[in-house]
Every structure is written in C-alpha cells, then in structure tokens.
N, C-alpha and C positions, 0 to 999 in steps of 0.2 A: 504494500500500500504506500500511496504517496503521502509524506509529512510536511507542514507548515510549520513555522516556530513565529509567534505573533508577540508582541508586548501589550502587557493589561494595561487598562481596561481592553480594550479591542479582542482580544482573543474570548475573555465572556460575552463580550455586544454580537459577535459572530455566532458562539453557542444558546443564545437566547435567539437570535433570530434577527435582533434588531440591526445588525452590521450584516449586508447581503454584499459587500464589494469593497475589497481591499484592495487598497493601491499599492503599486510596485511597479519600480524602475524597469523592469524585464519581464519578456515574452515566455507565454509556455505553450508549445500544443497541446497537452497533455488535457485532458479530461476526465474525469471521472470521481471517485469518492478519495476524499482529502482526511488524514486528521490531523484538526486544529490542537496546537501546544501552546500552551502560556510558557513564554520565557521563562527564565528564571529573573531576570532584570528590573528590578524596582527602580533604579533610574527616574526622574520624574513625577514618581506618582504620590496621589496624594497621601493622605492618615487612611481614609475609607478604603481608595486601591488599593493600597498594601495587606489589605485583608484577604483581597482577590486570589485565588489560587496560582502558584507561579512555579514553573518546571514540571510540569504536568499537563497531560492531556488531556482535552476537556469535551470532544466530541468530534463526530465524522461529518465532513456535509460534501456535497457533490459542486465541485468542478464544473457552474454548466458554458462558461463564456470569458473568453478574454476580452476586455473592451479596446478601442486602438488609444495607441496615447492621446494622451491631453495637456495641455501645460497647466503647471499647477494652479495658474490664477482661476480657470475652468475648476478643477477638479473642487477646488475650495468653496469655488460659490454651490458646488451642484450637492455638495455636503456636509454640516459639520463633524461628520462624526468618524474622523479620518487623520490617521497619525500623517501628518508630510513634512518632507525633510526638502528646502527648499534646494533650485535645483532642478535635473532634469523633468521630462514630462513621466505621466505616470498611465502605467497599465492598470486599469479595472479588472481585477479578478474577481467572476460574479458567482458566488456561493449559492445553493439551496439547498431546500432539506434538512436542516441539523439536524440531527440527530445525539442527543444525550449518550454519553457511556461515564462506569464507576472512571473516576479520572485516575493515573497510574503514572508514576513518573517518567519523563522520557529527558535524556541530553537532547537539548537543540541543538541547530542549525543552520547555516546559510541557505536558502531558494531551497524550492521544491525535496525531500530527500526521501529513500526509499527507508522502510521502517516494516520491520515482522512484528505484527500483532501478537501479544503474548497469549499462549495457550489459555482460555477459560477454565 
C-alpha cells in the first residue's frame, strides 16, 4: 500500500473528512487507497494540536485525482485549510472515502512510500 506522512492538524482534517485535497509541490500517477500518517513533528502547532495524535496512522482514503498546479496565491484563496510553504505552485491531491482504522505507529517519510500493513 501507498503511505503519506502529513503534519497535524491536517492529517486528522483529512481523517475526518473535512480536508479532501492536499497540496504538494509534485506529481503522482498513482491512484488508489493511500494511508494517511501524522508526522511525528509538533513544529508549529498549537497547546490543543499537540494533543492530536503524531507518528501514527490514522486512516486509509482513496487517491481519486491529481489536480494540475496552481500558484499559490490561487490555491490560498480557493482554501483555508491548507499547510503552504511559499514558493513553487502546488499539486491538489484529491482524497475520498476515509476511512477510520485502530491508528499504529508508523516512521514517516518523504512523497508517496510503499508501506506493508501489519498482520491483524
């Protein structure tokens, strides 16, 4: 299966449903069921975030669209609810489906990575 490594909040906005499109600097063909990781990186966040689970997994959602770039002053207006690092334009990676699982620690990493589900 393919892994995401996200920084909170963002990675619970995506597991609740409410985050359907992550931006990122780079292309994937790739489609299909993703699971999303909370960094480990508290970096940034606030007293409340830091309660948010981090270096763990937090659910599967489907891969269904890449969008084509945008510069960020587009991406900014069209959402606020969107980590951006100013700088190049960004790819919409369009999520559906969450789906919940028990969350289980994982090492992140960079872009898309290949990830064996642990036996049940």
């Amino acid at each position: 299966m393919k892994a995401l490594s996200i920084r909170q909040p963002f990675a619970s906005l995506i597991a609740s449903g409410e985050k359907t499109i992550e931006l990122r600097t780079w292309y994937t063909h790739y489609r299909g069921p993703v699971l999303i990781c909370a960094s480990k990186s508290a970096t940034g966040l606030t007293a409340d975030e830091r309660r948010l689970p981090r270096g763990v997994a937090l659910c599967i959602v489907d891969l269904v669209d890449v969008l084509d770039p945008v510069p960020i002053s587009e991406a900014m207006s069209a959402a606020s609810c969107f980590d951006l690092v100013p700088g190049d334009d960004f790819f919409g990676f369009v999520f559906a489906r969450p789906m919940s699982i028990e969350p289980f620690p994982v090492s992140g990493r960079l872009g898309l990575f290949d990830f064996r589900l642990p036996a049940p």
